[in-house]
C-alpha positions in Angstrom: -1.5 3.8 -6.6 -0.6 0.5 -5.1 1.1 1.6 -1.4 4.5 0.2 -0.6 2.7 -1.1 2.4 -0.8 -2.7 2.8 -3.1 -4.2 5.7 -4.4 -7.5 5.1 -7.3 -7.0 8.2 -10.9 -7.3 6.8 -13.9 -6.4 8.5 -14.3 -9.7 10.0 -10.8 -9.2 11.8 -12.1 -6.3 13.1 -14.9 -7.3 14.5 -13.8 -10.8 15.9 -11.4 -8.2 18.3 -14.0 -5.9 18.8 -15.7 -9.0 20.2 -12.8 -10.3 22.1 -12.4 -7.1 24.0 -15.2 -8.6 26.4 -13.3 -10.8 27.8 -10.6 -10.0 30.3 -7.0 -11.5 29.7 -6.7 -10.2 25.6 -2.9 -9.4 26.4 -2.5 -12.7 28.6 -4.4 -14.9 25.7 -2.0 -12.7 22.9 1.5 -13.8 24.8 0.3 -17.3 25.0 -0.2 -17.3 21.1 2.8 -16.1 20.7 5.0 -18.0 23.1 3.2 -21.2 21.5 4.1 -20.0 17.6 7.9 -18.8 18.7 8.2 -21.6 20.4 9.6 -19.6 23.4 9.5 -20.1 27.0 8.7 -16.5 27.7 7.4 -13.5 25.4 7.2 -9.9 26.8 4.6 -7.5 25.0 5.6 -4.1 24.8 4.4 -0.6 22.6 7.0 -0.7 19.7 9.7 -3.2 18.5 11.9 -0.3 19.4 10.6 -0.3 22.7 10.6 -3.6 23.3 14.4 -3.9 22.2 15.1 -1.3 25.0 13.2 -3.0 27.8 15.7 -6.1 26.4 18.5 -4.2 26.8 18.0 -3.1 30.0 17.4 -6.5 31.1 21.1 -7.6 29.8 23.2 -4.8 30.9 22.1 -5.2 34.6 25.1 -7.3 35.8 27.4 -6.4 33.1 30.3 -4.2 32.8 30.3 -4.7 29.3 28.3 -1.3 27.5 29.2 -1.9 24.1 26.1 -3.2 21.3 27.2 -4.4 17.7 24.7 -3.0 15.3 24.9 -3.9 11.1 26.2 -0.1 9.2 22.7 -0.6 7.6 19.6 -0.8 9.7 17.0 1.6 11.6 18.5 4.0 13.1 16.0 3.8 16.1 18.1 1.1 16.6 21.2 3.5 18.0 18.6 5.5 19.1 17.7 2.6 22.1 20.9 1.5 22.3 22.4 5.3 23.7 18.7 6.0 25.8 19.6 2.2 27.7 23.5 4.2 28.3 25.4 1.6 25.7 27.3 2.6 23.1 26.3 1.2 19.8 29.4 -0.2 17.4 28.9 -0.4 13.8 29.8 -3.6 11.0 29.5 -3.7 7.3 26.9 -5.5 5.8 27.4 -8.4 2.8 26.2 -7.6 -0.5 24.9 -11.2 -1.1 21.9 -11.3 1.4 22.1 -7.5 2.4 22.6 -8.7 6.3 25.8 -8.0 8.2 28.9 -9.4 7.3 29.5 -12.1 9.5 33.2 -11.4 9.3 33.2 -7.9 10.1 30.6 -8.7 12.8 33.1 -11.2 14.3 35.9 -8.7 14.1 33.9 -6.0 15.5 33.3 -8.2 18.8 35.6 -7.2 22.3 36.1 -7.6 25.6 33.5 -4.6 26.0 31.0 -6.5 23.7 27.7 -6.6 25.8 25.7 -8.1 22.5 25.4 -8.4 19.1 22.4 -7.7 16.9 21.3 -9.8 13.8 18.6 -7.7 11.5 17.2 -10.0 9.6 16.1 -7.2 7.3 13.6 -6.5 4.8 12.1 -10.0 5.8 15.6 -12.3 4.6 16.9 -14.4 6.9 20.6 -13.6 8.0 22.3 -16.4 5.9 24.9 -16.7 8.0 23.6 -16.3 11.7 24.4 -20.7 12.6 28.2 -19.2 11.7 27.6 -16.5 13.7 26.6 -18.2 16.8 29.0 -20.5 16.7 31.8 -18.0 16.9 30.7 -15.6 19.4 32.2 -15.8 22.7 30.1 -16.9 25.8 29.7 -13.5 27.6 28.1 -12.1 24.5 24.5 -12.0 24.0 23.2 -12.7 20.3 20.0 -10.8 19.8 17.9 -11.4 16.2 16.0 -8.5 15.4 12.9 -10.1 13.6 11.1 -6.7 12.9 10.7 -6.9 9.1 10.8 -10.9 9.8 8.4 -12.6 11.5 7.3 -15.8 9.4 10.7 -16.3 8.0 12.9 -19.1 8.3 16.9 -19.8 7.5 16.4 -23.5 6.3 13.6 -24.4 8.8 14.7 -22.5 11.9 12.7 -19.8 12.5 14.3 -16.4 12.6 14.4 -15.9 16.6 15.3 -19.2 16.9 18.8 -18.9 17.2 19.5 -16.7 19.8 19.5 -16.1 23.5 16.9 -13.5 22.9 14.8 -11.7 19.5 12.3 -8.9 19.7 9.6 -8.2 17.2 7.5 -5.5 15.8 3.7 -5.4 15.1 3.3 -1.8 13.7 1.8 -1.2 10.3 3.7 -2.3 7.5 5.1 -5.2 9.0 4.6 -8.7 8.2 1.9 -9.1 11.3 0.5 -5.4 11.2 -1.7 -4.5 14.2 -0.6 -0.5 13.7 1.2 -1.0 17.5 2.9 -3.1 19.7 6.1 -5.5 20.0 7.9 -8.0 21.7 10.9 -10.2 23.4 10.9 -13.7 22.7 13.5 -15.9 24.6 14.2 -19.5 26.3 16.7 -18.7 29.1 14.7 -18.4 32.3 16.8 -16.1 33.6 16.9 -13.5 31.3 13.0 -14.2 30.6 12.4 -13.8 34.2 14.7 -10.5 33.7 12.8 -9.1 31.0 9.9 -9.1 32.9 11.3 -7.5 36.0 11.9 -4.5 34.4 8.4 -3.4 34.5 8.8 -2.7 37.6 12.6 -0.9 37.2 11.7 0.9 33.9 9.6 4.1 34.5 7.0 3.7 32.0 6.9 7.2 29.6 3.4 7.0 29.3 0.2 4.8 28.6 -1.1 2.5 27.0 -2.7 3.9 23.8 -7.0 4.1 23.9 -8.9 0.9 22.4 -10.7 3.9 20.1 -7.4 5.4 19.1 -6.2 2.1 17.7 -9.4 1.2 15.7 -9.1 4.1 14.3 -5.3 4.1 13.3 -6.6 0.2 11.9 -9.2 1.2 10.4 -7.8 4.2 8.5 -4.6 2.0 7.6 -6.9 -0.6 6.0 -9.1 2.3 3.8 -5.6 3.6 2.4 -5.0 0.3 1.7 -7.2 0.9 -1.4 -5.2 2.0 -4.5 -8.0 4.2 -5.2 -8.0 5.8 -2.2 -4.1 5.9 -1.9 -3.7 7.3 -4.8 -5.8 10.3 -4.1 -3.7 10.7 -0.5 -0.6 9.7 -1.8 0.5 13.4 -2.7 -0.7 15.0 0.8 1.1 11.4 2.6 3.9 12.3 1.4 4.4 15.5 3.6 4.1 12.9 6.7 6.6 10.3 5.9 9.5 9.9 8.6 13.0 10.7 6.6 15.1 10.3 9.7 14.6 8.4 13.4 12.9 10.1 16.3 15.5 11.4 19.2 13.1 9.4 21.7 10.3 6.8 22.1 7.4 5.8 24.4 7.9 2.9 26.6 4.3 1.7 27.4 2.6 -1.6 27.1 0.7 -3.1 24.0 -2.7 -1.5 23.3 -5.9 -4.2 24.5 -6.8 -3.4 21.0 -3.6 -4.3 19.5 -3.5 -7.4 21.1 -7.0 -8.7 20.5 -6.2 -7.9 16.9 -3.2 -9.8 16.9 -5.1 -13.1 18.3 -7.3 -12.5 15.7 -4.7 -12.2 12.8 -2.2 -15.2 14.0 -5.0 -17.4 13.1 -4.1 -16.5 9.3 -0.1 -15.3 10.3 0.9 -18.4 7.9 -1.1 -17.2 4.9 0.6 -14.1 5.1 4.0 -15.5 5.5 3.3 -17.6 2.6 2.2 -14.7 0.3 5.2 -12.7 1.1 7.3 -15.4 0.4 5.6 -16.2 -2.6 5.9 -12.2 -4.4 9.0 -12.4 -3.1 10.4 -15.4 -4.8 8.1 -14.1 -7.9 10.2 -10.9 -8.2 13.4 -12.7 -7.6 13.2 -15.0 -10.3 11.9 -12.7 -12.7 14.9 -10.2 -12.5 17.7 -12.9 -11.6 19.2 -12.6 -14.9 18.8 -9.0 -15.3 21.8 -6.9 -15.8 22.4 -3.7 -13.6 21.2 -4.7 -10.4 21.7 -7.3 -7.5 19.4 -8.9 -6.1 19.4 -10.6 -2.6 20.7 -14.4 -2.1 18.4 -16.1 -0.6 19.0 -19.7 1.7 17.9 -22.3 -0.3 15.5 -24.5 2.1 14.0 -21.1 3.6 10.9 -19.7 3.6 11.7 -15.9 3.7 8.7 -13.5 4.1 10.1 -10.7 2.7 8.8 -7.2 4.5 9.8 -5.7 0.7 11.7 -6.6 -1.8 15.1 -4.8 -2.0 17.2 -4.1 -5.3 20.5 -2.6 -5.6 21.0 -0.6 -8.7 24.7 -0.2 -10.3 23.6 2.9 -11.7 22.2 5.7 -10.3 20.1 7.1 -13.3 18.7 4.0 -13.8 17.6 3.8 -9.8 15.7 6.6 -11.0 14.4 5.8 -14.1 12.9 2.7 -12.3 11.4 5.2 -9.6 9.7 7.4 -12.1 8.7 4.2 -14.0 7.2 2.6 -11.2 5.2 5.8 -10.4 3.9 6.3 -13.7 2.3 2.4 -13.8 0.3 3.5 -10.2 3.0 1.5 -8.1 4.5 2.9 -4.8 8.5 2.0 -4.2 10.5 2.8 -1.3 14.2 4.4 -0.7 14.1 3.1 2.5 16.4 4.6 4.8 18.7 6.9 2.8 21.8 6.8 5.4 23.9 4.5 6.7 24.1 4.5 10.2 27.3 6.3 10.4 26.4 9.2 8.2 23.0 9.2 10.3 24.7 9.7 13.9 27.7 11.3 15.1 29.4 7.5 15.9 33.1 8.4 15.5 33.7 6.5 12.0 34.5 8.6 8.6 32.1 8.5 5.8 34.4 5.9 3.8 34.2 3.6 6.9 31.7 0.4 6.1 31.5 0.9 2.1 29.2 -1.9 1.4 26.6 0.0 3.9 27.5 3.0 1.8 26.7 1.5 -1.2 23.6 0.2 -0.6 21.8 3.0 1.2 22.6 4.9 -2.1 21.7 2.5 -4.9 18.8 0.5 -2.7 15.0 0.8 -4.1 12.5 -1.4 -2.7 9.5 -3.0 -3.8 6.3 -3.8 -2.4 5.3 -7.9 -1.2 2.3 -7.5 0.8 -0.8 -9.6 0.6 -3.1 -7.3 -1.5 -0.4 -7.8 -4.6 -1.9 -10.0 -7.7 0.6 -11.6 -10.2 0.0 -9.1 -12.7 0.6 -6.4 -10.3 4.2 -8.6 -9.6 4.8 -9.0 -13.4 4.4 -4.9 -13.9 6.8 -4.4 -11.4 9.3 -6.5 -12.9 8.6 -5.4 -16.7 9.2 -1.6 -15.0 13.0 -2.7 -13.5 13.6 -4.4 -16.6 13.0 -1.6 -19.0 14.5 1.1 -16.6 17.9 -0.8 -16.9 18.1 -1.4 -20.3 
């Protein structure tokens, strides 16, 4: 069974951290790598993207009476979860049904006087298409945050996501696009809010520590041995049981793991091979379904280089979603539902279910695909021959 998500670290990765572990400085040496490939004049390492949104968060809302945080209808709901624990109120948007992102209309409209920022997800890897609209629109006292979880290595045109904001926080946890099974961070170029951001350790009560060099080897190690379709496939039933179907009520707030971060010095050396694979499945799968009938695909930027994190389809017809999943299955290839609510029918909010339909729509119909590194082109081709016959 070929996973849904895969770890591209070898041996040798492993190792080459192991090794930098002697040396003092790994998490120093690891925000230096990454402030140099953002291209940011300050990066804050933190536990978790999730975590590392807060930490932003609290950073923005400390001379503002503004409390309010635009969030796309569709997203992770540990977004709202972060937004409520830093005491802001999160306010929802519809997405767009051409690139999946937020609508930048409804986005606009969504935007008051109590409008402390506004989030971008540049989800499943595809760069918001209209985020230069976006940020040319949104009044001066609101903050435009890109959440480049699912992103890293993408690019609208040849910006880099993150690039167009005042601030963008990133995720390193397995199954993203840089997977070191932990750790995140805040990547911006205003001095003051960097220098903000990095207060906050010592204003942020910290709910816990720092994760054990030997409990993160092992989490890396185990994630790269079920990495094996072999041995997936014999876990896949009992893996299952453990899969998250709905966000956590809370989070740590910790820094990155030593081991986390010597692993992610060792794994930007290679960050663009992965970034180019991605983008490479993902443009594979694109244009081997683009003409097929009873689905939508994502629009992608022309110019961009979009690492997808998976690749997302939309079915128009719910027994054919299914067909596809059971197909899929049957050929040894994991898909994903993703999350199976919009973010209105995940969280008392104070909208009706018929509020943000596109969101709606897409959390039903949505199936996605794997793009990882580990994928060969006939893996990519039985995918696509699976979609095709399970909408014919």
């Amino acid at each position: 069974m070929i996973p849904i998500i895969s770890s591209p670290v070898q041996k040798s990765d492993i190792s080459a951290a192991l090794e930098l572990l002697k040396n003092r400085g790994v998490k120093s040496r690891f925000n230096e790598s990454l402030e140099a490939l953002f291209k940011s004049e300050s990066v804050k390492l933190a536990n978790s993207g999730i975590a590392a949104f807060y930490i932003l968060l609290e950073a923005i809302k400390k001379d503002s009476a503004r409390n309010e945080v635009v969030l796309p209808a569709y997203t992770a709901g540990s977004l709202v979860v972060a937004v409520k624990k830093a005491g802001l109120r999160p306010v929802l948007c519809d997405i767009s049904l051409d690139d999946f992102n937020a609508d930048v209309s409804s986005m606009l409209n969504t935007i008051s006087k109590n409008t402390l920022a506004v989030v971008c997800v540049h989800i499943f890897g595809i760069g918001m298409s209209g985020i230069i609209g976006l940020k040319e629109n949104i009044p001066g006292e609101t903050l435009l945050i890109e959440d480049c979880a699912q992103a890293m290595g993408s690019c609208v045109k040849d910006i880099p996501v993150g690039g167009f904001s005042g601030a963008s926080f990133f995720s390193f946890n397995r199954g993203k696009n840089l997977p070191l099974c932990g750790g995140g961070a805040i990547a911006t170029n205003n001095h003051g809010l960097g220098r903000e951001i990095k207060d906050q350790d010592k204003q942020i009560t910290l709910t816990g520590k720092a994760g054990n060099n030997q409990g993160a080897l092992l989490k890396t190690r185990v994630f790269r041995l079920l990495s094996d379709p072999f041995i997936y496939g014999l876990a896949f039933p009992f893996g299952r049981l453990f899969k998250e179907t709905k966000p956590a009520k809370d989070f740590a707030v910790t820094e990155i793991n030593d081991f986390e971060a010597a692993l992610g010095v060792t794994l930007l050396r290679k960050a663009d091979e992965f970034f180019n694979a991605r983008h490479k499945n993902g443009l594979f799968l694109a244009n081997a379904l683009k003409d097929a009938q009873g689905i939508m695909i994502p629009s992608i930027t022309q110019g961009s280089r979009t690492a997808f994190n998976r690749f997302p389809l939309v079915f128009k017809e719910m027994p054919a979603l299914e067909r596809a999943e059971k197909e899929l299955a049957r050929i040894g290839i994991e898909s994903s539902r993703m999350y199976l609510k919009p973010l209105h029918k995940m969280f008392e909010l104070g909208y009706q279910n018929y509020d943000f339909p596109n969101a709606s729509y897409l959390a039903d119909r949505l199936l996605t695909l794997p793009t990882h590194t580990n994928l060969k082109v006939i893996d990519l081709e039985r995918m696509a021959e699976s979609i095709r016959k399970s909408i014919q």
